[in-house]
N, C-alpha and C positions, 0 to 999 in steps of 0.2 A: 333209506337212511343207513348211513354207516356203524357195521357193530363199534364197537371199545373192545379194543385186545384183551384180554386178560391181565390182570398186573400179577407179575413174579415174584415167587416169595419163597426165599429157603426154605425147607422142608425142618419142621420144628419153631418156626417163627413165630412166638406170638404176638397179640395185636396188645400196644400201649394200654387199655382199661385192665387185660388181663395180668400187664408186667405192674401193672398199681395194685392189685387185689392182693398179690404174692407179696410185695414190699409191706401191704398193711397189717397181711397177715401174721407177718413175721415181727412187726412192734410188738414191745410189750402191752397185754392189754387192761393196766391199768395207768398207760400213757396214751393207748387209743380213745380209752371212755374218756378222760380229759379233752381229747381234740374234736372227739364226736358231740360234744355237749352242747345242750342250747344255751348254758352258759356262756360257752368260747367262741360260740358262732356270734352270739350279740356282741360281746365285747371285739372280736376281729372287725364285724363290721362295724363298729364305731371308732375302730382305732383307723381302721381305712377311710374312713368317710373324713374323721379329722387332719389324715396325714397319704393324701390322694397319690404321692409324687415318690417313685422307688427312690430311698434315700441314697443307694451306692450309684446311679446314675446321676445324682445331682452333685456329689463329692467328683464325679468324671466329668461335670459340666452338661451332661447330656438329661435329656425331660423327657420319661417315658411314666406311664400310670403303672402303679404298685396294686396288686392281685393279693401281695401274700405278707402275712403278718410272720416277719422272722422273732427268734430269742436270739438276739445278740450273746449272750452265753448259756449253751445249751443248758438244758435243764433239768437233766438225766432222769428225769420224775421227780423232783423235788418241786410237789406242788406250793409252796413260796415261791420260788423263783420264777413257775410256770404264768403264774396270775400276777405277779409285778408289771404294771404297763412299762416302767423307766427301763427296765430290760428288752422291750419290743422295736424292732424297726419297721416299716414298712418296704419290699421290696417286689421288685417286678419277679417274675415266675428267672428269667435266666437269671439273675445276678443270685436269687437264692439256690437255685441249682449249683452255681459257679461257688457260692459259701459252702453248702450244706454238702457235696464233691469233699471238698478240701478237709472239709471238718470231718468227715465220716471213711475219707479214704479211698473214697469213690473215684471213676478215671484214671487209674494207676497212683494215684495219690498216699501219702502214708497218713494213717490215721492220728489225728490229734487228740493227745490226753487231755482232757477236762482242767 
């Protein structure tokens, strides 16, 4: 049976769970206990279960399933704004990447003020 090459990997490269652990580390963390909570896990998946369909894919005409509950305006910790459902969108994993980029300044982007 044929071995599998080895796959190549710059030297320093970490693997994607580890590049998430650093980013969550680095939240504030009385904006991570908000996102950790069994509260925002039931109300995400109810607000998913109600609204199935990434909403910026269907403003592009295109129908793909939504993964992720966005804040259409960040929420900088202000827990009101945090728990407002009328401030939530549902969106697939790219098109919030492609928001949350723009918003935070991320991909050479300039960061946007609140």
């Amino acid at each position: 049976m044929p071995v599998r090459p080895p796959i190549h990997r710059p030297a320093g490269r970490r693997d994607k769970p580890e590049r998430d652990r650093d980013t969550d580390r680095q939240r504030d963390p009385a904006i991570r206990a908000l996102y950790k909570s069994a509260r925002w896990q039931r109300a995400r998946r109810m607000f998913l279960a109600c609204h199935p369909l990434c909403a910026e894919c269907q403003r592009q005409g295109r129908v793909s399933a939504a993964n992720t509950v966005d804040h259409i305006t960040p929420h900088c910790g202000d827990t009101e704004r945090f728990w407002d459902p009328d401030g939530w969108q549902a969106l697939c994993a790219s098109c919030h990447s492609r928001k949350t980029a723009a918003e935070d300044g991320g991909f050479g982007n300039r960061r946007r003020e609140p």
